[in-house]
C-alpha positions as CSV (number, residue, x, y, z in Angstrom):
1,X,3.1,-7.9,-16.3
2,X,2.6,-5.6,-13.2
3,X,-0.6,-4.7,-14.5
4,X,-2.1,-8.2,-14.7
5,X,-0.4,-9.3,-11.1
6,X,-2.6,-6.3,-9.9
7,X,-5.6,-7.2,-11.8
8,X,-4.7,-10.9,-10.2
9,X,-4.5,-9.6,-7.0
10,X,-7.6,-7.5,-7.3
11,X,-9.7,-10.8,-7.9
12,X,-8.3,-12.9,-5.2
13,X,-8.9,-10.2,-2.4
14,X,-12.2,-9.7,-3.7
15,X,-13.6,-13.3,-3.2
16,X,-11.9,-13.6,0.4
17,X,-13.9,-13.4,3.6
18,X,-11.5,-12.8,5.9
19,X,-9.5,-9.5,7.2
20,X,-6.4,-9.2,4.2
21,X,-3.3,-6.7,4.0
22,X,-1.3,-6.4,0.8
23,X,1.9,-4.7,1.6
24,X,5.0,-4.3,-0.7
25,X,6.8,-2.4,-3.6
26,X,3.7,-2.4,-6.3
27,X,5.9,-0.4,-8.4
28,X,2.8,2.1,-8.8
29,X,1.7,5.6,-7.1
30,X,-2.2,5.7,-6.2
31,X,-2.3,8.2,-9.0
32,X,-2.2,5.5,-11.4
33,X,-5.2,4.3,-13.4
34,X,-4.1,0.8,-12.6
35,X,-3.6,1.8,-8.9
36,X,-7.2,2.9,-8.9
37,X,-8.7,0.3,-10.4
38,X,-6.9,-2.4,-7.8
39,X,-8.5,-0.4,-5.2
40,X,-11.6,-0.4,-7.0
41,X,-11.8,-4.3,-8.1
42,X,-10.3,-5.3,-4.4
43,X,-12.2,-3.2,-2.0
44,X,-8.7,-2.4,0.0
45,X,-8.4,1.0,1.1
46,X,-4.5,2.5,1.6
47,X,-3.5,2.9,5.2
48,X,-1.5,6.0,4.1
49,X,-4.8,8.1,4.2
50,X,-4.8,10.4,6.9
51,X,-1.3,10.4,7.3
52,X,0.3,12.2,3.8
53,X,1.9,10.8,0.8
54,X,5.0,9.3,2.5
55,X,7.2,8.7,-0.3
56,X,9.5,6.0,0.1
57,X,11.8,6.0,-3.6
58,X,14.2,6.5,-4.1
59,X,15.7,7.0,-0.6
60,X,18.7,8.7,-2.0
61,X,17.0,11.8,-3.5
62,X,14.2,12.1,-1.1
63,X,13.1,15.8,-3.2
64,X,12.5,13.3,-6.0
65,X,10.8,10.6,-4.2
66,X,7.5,9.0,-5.0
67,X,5.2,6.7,-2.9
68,X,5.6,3.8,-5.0
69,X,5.7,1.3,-1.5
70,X,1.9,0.6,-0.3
71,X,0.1,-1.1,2.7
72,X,-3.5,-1.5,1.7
73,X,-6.4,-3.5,4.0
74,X,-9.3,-4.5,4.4
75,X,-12.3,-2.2,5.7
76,X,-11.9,-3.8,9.1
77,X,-8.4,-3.5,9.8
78,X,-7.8,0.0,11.5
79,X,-4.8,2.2,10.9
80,X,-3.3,3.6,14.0
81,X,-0.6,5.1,12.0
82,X,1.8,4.7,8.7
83,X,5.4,6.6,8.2
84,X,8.0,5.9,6.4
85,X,11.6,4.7,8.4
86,X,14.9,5.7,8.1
87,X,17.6,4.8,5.8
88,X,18.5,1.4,6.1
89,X,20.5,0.7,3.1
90,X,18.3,0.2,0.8
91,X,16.7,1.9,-2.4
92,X,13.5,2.2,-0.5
93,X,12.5,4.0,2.7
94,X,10.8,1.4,4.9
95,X,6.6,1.8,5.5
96,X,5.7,1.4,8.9
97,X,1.9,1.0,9.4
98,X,0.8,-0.1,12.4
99,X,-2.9,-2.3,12.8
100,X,-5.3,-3.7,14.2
101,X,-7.5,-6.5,13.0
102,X,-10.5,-7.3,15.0
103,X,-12.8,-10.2,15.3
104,X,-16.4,-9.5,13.9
Protein backbone atom coordinates (compact mmCIF):
# COMPACT_ATOMS: atom_id res chain seq x y z
CA UNK A 1 0.00 0.00 0.00
CA UNK A 2 2.93 2.46 0.73
CA UNK A 3 4.34 1.68 -2.49
CA UNK A 4 1.31 2.61 -4.61
CA UNK A 5 0.56 5.95 -2.27
CA UNK A 6 4.20 6.88 -3.52
CA UNK A 7 3.64 5.94 -7.03
CA UNK A 8 0.25 8.14 -6.44
CA UNK A 9 2.11 10.80 -5.16
CA UNK A 10 4.80 10.64 -7.79
CA UNK A 11 2.03 11.33 -10.57
CA UNK A 12 0.18 14.12 -8.99
CA UNK A 13 3.47 16.24 -8.30
CA UNK A 14 4.51 15.51 -11.68
CA UNK A 15 1.45 17.15 -13.55
CA UNK A 16 1.47 20.29 -11.11
CA UNK A 17 2.78 23.74 -12.10
CA UNK A 18 3.29 25.24 -9.08
CA UNK A 19 6.19 25.22 -6.24
CA UNK A 20 5.12 21.72 -4.05
CA UNK A 21 6.67 20.23 -0.67
CA UNK A 22 5.90 16.70 0.42
CA UNK A 23 6.89 16.36 3.95
CA UNK A 24 6.10 13.46 6.41
CA UNK A 25 6.92 9.88 7.71
CA UNK A 26 7.05 7.97 4.13
CA UNK A 27 8.06 4.98 6.07
CA UNK A 28 11.12 4.63 3.42
CA UNK A 29 15.05 5.62 3.47
CA UNK A 30 16.26 7.29 0.08
CA UNK A 31 18.03 3.97 -0.33
CA UNK A 32 15.01 2.40 -1.30
CA UNK A 33 14.19 1.45 -4.86
CA UNK A 34 10.74 2.78 -4.30
CA UNK A 35 12.36 6.00 -2.70
CA UNK A 36 14.21 6.40 -5.94
CA UNK A 37 11.80 5.96 -8.16
CA UNK A 38 9.36 8.76 -6.33
CA UNK A 39 12.09 11.00 -6.83
CA UNK A 40 12.57 9.93 -10.24
CA UNK A 41 8.64 9.94 -11.37
CA UNK A 42 8.04 13.42 -9.24
CA UNK A 43 10.94 15.48 -10.00
CA UNK A 44 11.34 16.45 -6.07
CA UNK A 45 14.69 16.64 -4.80
CA UNK A 46 15.33 15.93 -0.71
CA UNK A 47 16.13 19.02 1.18
CA UNK A 48 18.39 16.75 3.40
CA UNK A 49 21.21 17.00 0.64
CA UNK A 50 23.94 18.97 1.79
CA UNK A 51 23.13 18.71 5.18
CA UNK A 52 23.79 14.62 6.15
CA UNK A 53 21.49 11.81 6.67
CA UNK A 54 19.59 13.09 9.75
CA UNK A 55 18.06 10.19 11.02
CA UNK A 56 14.97 10.72 12.85
CA UNK A 57 13.70 6.80 14.04
CA UNK A 58 13.44 5.66 16.30
CA UNK A 59 14.26 8.54 18.67
CA UNK A 60 14.91 6.21 21.54
CA UNK A 61 17.99 4.38 20.09
CA UNK A 62 19.37 7.14 18.15
CA UNK A 63 22.72 4.44 17.22
CA UNK A 64 19.99 2.52 15.43
CA UNK A 65 18.12 5.23 13.74
CA UNK A 66 17.26 5.63 10.12
CA UNK A 67 16.01 8.57 8.12
CA UNK A 68 12.75 7.25 7.35
CA UNK A 69 11.10 11.19 7.88
CA UNK A 70 11.54 13.27 4.43
CA UNK A 71 11.03 16.90 3.21
CA UNK A 72 11.29 16.83 -0.53
CA UNK A 73 10.49 20.07 -3.01
CA UNK A 74 10.29 21.27 -5.89
CA UNK A 75 13.52 22.54 -7.94
CA UNK A 76 12.52 26.11 -7.04
CA UNK A 77 12.12 26.03 -3.50
CA UNK A 78 15.66 26.57 -1.82
CA UNK A 79 16.89 24.85 1.24
CA UNK A 80 18.47 27.15 3.81
CA UNK A 81 18.88 24.31 6.09
CA UNK A 82 17.32 20.77 7.43
CA UNK A 83 18.13 19.14 11.11
CA UNK A 84 16.43 17.02 12.99
CA UNK A 85 14.88 18.49 16.73
CA UNK A 86 15.01 17.31 19.96
CA UNK A 87 13.04 14.73 21.72
CA UNK A 88 9.60 15.75 22.08
CA UNK A 89 7.86 12.63 22.98
CA UNK A 90 7.50 11.03 20.29
CA UNK A 91 8.88 7.91 18.28
CA UNK A 92 10.27 10.33 15.73
CA UNK A 93 12.83 13.15 15.91
CA UNK A 94 11.25 16.11 14.46
CA UNK A 95 12.71 17.48 10.66
CA UNK A 96 13.26 20.99 10.56
CA UNK A 97 13.89 22.31 7.08
CA UNK A 98 13.69 25.73 6.52
CA UNK A 99 12.59 27.33 2.74
CA UNK A 100 12.09 29.51 0.51
CA UNK A 101 9.73 29.54 -2.33
CA UNK A 102 10.10 32.23 -4.84
CA UNK A 103 7.89 33.78 -7.44
CA UNK A 104 9.15 32.94 -11.09
Amino acid sequence: MRNKQLSEIASYVANQKISIVVTGDLNITMWSPYYKELISNSGLYNARKGFGMISTWPSFFPLLSIPIDHCLVSQDIRVFKTKSGKNIGSDHLPLITDLVITNN
